[in-house]
C-alpha positions, 0 to 999 in steps of 0.5 A: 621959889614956888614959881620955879618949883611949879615950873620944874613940876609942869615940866616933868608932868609934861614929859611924863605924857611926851615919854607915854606918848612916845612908848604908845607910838612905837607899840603902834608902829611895831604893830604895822610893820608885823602887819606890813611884814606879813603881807608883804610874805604873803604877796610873795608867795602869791607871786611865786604861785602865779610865776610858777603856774598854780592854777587859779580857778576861772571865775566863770567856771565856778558854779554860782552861790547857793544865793543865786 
């Protein structure tokens, strides 16, 4: 009996870490599409600044940095 009594706790140790594992990766997946999310909100009103004609400074007109 001790043989499958310390298979039987191996298992559930085993899936202990696979259930921790499994709650860490969806954290980690929850966070990146939030981030994807936001990004991709942010390049469409970009877009929409460019299609519409926002003007975007030239670089060359810009006066240099105080470092310069």
């Amino acid at each position: 009996m001790t043989d499958h009594t310390d298979r039987l706790e191996a298992l559930e140790t085993r899936i202990a870490y696979q259930d921790q594992t499994i709650e860490e990766l969806n954290a980690t997946i929850t966070a990146q599409w939030r981030q994807i999310d936001l990004l991709t909100r942010k390049l469409d009103t970009l877009e929409q600044q460019v299609r519409s004609g926002v003007h975007i400074a030239d670089p060359s007109t810009e006066p240099p940095p105080p470092h310069y």
